[in-house]
C-alpha positions in Angstrom: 0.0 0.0 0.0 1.5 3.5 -0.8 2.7 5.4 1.8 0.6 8.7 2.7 3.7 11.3 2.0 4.0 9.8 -1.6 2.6 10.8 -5.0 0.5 8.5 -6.9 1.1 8.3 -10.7 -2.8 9.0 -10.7 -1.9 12.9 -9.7 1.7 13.5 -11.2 1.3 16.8 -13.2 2.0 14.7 -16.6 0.5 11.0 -16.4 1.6 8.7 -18.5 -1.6 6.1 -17.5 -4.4 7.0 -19.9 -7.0 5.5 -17.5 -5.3 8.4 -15.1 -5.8 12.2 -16.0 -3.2 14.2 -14.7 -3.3 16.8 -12.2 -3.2 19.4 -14.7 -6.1 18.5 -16.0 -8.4 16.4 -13.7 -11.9 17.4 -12.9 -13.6 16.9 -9.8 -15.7 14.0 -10.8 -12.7 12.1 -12.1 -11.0 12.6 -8.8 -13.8 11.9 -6.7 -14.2 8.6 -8.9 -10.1 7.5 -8.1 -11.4 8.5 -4.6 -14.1 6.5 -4.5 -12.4 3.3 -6.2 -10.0 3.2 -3.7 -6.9 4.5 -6.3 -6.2 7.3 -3.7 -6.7 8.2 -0.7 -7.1 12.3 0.4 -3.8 12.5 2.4 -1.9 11.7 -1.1 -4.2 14.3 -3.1 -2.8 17.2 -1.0 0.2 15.7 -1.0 0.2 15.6 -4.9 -0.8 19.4 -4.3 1.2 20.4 -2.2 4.1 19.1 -4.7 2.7 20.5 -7.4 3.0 24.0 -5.6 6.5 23.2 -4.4 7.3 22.0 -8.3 5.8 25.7 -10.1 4.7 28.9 -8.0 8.0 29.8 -7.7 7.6 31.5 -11.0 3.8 32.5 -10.7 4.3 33.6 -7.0 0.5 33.2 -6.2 0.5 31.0 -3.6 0.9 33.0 -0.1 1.5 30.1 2.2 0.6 26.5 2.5 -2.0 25.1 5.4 1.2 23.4 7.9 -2.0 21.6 8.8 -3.0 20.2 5.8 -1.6 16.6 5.6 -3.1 16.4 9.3 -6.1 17.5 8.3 -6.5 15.1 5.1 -5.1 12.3 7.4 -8.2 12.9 9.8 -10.7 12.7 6.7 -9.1 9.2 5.5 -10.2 8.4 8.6 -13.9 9.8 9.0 -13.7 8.4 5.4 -12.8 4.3 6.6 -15.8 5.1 9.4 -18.0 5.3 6.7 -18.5 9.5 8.3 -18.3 11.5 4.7 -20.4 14.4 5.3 -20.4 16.2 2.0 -19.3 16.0 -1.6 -16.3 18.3 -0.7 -15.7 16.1 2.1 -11.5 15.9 2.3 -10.9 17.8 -1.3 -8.1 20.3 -0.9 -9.4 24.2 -1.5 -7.2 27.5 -1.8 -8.6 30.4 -0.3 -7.9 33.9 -1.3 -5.7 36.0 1.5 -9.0 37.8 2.3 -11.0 35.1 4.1 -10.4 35.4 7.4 -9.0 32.8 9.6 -8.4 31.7 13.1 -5.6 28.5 12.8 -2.1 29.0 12.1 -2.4 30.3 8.7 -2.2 34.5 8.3 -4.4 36.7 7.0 -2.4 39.3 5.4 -4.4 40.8 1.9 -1.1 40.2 0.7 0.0 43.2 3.3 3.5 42.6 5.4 1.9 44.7 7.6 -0.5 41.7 8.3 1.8 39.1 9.2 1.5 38.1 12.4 -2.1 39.8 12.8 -5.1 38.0 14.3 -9.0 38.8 13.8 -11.6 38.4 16.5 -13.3 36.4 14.1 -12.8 33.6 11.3 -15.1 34.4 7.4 -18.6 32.1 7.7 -16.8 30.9 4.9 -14.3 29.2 6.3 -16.9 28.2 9.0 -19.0 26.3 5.8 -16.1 25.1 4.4 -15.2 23.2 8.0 -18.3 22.0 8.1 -18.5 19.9 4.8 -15.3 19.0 5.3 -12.8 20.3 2.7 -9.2 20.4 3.5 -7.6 24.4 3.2 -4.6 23.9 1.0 -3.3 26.9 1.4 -3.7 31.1 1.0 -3.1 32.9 -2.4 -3.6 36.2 -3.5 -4.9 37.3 -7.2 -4.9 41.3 -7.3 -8.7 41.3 -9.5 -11.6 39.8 -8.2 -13.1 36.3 -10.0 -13.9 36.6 -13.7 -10.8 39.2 -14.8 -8.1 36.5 -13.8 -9.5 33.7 -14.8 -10.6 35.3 -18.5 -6.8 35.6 -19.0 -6.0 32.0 -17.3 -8.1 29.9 -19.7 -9.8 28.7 -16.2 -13.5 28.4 -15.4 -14.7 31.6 -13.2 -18.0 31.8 -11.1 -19.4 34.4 -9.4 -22.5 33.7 -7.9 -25.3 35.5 -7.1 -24.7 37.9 -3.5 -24.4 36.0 -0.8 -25.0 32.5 -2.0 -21.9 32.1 -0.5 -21.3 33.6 2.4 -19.2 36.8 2.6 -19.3 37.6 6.3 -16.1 38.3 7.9 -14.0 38.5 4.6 -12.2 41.5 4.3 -14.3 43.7 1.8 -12.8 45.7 -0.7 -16.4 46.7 -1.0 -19.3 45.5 0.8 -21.8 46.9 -2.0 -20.0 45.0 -4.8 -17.8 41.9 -3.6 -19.3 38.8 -3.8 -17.3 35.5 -3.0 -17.1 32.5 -5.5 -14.8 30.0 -7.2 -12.2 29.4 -9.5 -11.9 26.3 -11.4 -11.4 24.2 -13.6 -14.4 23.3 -15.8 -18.0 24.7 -15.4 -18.9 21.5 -13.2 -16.4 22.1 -10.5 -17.8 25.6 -10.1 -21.2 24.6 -9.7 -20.5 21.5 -7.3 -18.7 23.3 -5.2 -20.9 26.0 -5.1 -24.0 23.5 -4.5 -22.1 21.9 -1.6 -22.3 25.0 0.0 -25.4 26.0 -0.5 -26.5 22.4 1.0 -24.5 23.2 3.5 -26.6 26.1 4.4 -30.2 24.2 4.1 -28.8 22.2 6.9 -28.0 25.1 9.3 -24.6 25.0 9.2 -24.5 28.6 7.9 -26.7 32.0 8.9 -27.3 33.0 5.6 -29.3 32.3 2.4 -29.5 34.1 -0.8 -31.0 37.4 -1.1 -32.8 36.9 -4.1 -34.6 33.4 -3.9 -34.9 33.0 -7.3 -30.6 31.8 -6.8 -31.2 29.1 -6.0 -33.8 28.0 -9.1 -30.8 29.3 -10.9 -28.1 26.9 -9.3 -30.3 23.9 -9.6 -31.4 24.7 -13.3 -27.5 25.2 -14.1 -26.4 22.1 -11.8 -29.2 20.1 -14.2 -28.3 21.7 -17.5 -24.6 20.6 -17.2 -25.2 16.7 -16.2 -23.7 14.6 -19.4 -25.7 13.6 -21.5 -29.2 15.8 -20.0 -28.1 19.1 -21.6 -32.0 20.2 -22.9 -32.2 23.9 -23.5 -35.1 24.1 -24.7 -37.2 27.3 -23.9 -34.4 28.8 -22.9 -33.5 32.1 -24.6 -29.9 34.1 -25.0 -29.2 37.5 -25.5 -26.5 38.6 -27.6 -25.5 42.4 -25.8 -24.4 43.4 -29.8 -23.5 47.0 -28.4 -21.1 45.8 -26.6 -19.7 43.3 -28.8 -18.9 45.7 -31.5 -17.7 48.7 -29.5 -14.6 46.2 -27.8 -14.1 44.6 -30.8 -12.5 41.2 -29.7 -10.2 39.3 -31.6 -10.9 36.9 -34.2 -10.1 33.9 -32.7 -12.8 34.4 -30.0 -15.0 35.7 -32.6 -14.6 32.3 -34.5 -14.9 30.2 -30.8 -18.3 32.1 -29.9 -20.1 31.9 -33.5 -18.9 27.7 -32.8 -20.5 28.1 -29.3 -24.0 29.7 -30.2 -24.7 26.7 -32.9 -23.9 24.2 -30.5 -26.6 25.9 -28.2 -28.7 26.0 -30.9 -28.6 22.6 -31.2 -29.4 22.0 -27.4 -32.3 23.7 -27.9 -31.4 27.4 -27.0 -33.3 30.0 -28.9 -31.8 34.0 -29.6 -31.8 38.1 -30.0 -28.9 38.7 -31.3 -29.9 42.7 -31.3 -29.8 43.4 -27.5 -28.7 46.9 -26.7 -27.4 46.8 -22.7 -29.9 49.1 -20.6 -27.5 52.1 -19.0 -24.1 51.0 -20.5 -23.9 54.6 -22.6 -24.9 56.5 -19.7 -22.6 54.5 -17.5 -19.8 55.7 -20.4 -20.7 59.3 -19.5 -19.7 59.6 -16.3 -16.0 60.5 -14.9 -13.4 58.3 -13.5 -13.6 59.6 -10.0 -18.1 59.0 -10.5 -17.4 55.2 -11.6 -14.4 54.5 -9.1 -15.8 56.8 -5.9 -18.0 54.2 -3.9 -15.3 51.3 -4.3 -12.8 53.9 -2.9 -14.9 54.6 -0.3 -16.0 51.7 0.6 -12.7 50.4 0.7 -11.4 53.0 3.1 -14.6 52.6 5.2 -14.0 48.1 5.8 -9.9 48.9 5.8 -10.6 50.7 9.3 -13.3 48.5 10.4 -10.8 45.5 10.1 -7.6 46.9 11.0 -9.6 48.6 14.3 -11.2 45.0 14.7 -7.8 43.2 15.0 -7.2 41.2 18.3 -3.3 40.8 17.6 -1.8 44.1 16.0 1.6 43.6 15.6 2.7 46.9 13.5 -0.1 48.9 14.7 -2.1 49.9 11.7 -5.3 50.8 13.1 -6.5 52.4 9.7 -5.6 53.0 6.1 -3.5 55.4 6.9 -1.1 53.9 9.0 -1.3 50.8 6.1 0.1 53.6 3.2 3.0 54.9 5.7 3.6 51.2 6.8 3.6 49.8 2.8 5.8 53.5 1.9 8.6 52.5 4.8 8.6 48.9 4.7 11.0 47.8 1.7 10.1 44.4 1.8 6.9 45.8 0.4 9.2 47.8 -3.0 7.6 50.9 -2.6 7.9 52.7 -4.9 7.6 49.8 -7.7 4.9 48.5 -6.5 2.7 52.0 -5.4 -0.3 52.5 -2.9 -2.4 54.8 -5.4 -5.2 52.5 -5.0 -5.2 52.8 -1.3 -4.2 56.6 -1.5 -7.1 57.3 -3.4 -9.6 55.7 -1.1 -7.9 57.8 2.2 -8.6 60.6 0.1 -12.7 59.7 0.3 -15.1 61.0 2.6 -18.0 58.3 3.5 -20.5 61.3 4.3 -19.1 63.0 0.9 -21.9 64.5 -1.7 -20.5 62.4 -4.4 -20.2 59.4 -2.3 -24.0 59.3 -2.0 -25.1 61.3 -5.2 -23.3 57.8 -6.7 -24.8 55.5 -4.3 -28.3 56.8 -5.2 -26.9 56.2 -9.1 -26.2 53.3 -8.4 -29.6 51.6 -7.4 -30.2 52.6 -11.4 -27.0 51.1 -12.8 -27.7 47.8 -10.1 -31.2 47.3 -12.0 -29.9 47.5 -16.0 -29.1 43.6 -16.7 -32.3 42.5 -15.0 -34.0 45.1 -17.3 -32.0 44.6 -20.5 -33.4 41.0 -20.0 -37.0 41.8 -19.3 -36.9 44.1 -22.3 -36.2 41.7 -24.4 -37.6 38.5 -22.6 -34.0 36.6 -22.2 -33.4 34.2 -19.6 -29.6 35.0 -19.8 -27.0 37.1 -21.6 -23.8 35.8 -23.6 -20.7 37.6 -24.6 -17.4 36.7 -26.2 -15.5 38.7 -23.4 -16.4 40.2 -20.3 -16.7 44.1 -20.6 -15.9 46.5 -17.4 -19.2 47.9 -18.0 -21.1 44.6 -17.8 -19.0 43.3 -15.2 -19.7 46.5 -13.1 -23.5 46.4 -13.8 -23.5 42.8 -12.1 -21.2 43.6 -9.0 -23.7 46.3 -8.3 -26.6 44.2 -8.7 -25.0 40.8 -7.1 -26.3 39.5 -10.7 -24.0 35.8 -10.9 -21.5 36.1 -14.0 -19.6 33.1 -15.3 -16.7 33.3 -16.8 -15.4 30.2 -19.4 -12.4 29.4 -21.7 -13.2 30.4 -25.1 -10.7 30.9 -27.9 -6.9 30.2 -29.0 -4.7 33.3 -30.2 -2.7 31.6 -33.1 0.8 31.0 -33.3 1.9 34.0 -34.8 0.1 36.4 -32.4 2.5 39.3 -31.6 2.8 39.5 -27.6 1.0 42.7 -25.9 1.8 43.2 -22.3 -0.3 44.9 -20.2 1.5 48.5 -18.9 -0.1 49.0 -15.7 0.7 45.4 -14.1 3.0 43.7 -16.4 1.1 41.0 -17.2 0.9 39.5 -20.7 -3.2 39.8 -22.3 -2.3 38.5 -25.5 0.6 35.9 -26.7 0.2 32.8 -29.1 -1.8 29.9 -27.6 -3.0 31.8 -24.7 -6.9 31.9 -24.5 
């Protein structure tokens, strides 16, 4: 029998075993299926993880810290698992957490802040509280500088962003609590919605507070978790609206051009009906307004949960109480590269005033830009709306509204696509083979 601290050929990142995926590309059904078989056991799936960490985010850098307590923590559910005591579908799968979800064990939770290290909140996200109680095994903290569909648009990776507070977000640290919204990364469209299922079931059984806003959510979930099942994908009566405007105002490239015209006949053939002339409610006024309109309640809503959890702390070890002593801290500290890497983010949001004329005169907006996709698919009686990209404007529009956005693979830049590197992080948006 192989050892617990070994790698299984089942979850090397390039199997050889055609019966095997590898870990690059295995899905949660096919792991759950090894699981299940008896091929591995949890403790060597975040060991094959952790490995796989070890082996390649030295160059990506994206991965904070490890859990120290993970392989004790698998170990425990191999053995709930041998008492016959599985408790969920998530029940010993390794999970990364972004550096914002509060916790209370011996991992940090720093935003990505040096200032943090060593810091301690009063209390842990009701997200990590879910994600105990179903049983998943925290891999680890990393840190992705946009929120869910931007990086995983660029990443060829599956992005879900449910609707507000179908997860839980209590107790994470907010950039804004009017527009953040927690959800998953992953890797196919199935993975996002089991997970996200397990914790809504989580929550029917009281092991969380909240529930959905909106209570047509969870219709929603269960329509998608149906409409993905192999083999039962029936979309009939189901109608798609092509937002046009936006489509030709970006002007994406070919290659996703060619990927999405592909995508629309194989809907078609599901059963999926369309108006391909849907002009987005409030996207040109939204195009009106300033930068400092558009950006004014995330800046001050940033500023405004920045004190609240800095003030909150139970362990303060560098004394930030507020924003303020956060920009002097990140300005002095030069582990932190100041001034490579700047604070104008942050030192525009100290610059905000939460009783401000703006900051409400754009709050009050807001309530009209929050309504414009439910109303752009009333107008036109569309159940939901599909794009080749993801637009700011759209993407804005939903993060006011808690509207759920997914974002999927589509496209291949061909081989002689020049590189274009993004000047304000560095980061390559277009390069041959990328999606």
């Amino acid at each position: 029998m192989m050892k617990h601290s070994s790698v299984p050929s089942a979850m090397t990142s390039e199997s050889t075993n055609a019966s095997n995926p590898s870990l690059n590309d295995i899905s949660m059904p096919e792991l759950q299926h090894l699981l299940d078989s008896g091929a591995l056991t949890f403790s060597q799936v975040v060991c094959a993880y952790r490995a796989r960490i070890a082996e390649v985010d030295h160059e990506f850098q994206s991965v904070i810290e490890t859990n120290p307590d993970a392989c004790a923590d698998a170990q425990a559910r191999d053995t709930e698992r041998a008492a016959d005591q599985i408790c969920s579908s998530l029940h010993g799968l390794p999970i990364l957490l972004k550096d914002n979800v509060r916790t209370l064990d011996h991992r940090e939770t720093t935003c990505g802040s040096i200032a943090l290290v060593g810091a301690r909140p009063r209390h842990e996200a009701a997200l990590m509280t879910a994600l105990r109680d179903v049983g998943a095994v925290i891999l680890g903290k990393l840190e992705i500088c946009w929120s869910i569909t931007s990086p995983t648009e660029k990443s060829g990776v599956v992005g879900y962003k449910p609707a507000k507070d179908l997860i839980p977000s209590e107790s994470i640290i907010y950039a804004s609590k009017n527009l953040d919204t927690v959800g998953v990364l992953t890797r196919a469209v199935e993975d996002a919605v089991h997970v996200t299922q397990s914790l809504r079931e989580s929550m029917a059984d009281g092991a969380l507070r909240h529930s959905p806003k909106d209570s047509s959510s969870a219709a929603f979930m269960d329509g998608l978790l149906d409409a993905i099942r192999p083999k039962k994908l029936d979309l009939r009566g189901l109608c798609t609206g092509i937002p046009s405007d936006l489509v030709d105002l970006e002007s994406p490239p070919p290659c996703k051009l060619e990927a999405f015209g592909r995508a629309l006949f194989r809907l078609e053939i599901k059963g999926s009906r369309f108006v391909i002339k849907v002009y987005t409610e409030g996207w040109h006024e939204y195009g009106q307004l300033t930068q400092e309109q558009t950006q004014i309640v995330l800046h001050t809503d940033r500023k405004v949960t920045i004190d609240e959890y800095l003030s909150s702390l139970q362990t303060n070890p560098q004394n930030t109480n507020n924003l303020q002593d956060l920009v002097g801290f990140t300005k002095t500290c030069p582990e932190e590269e100041f001034p490579a890497r700047n604070v104008t983010g942050l030192e525009r949001a100290q610059a905000t005033d939460p009783y401000g004329k703006l900051y409400k005169t754009m709050l009050e907006k807001d309530m009209y830009f929050a309504g414009c996709i439910a109303d752009t698919l009333d107008r036109y009686n569309c159940d939901v709306l599909l794009i080749p990209f993801l637009p700011p404007v759209l993407q804005t529009f939903a993060a006011k509204a808690g509207s759920p956005v997914m974002s999927v693979p589509l496209g291949v830049y061909p081989d002689d696509t020049q590189i274009v590197i993004d000047p304000k992080n560095d980061l390559i948006t277009e390069a041959p083979g990328n999606l």
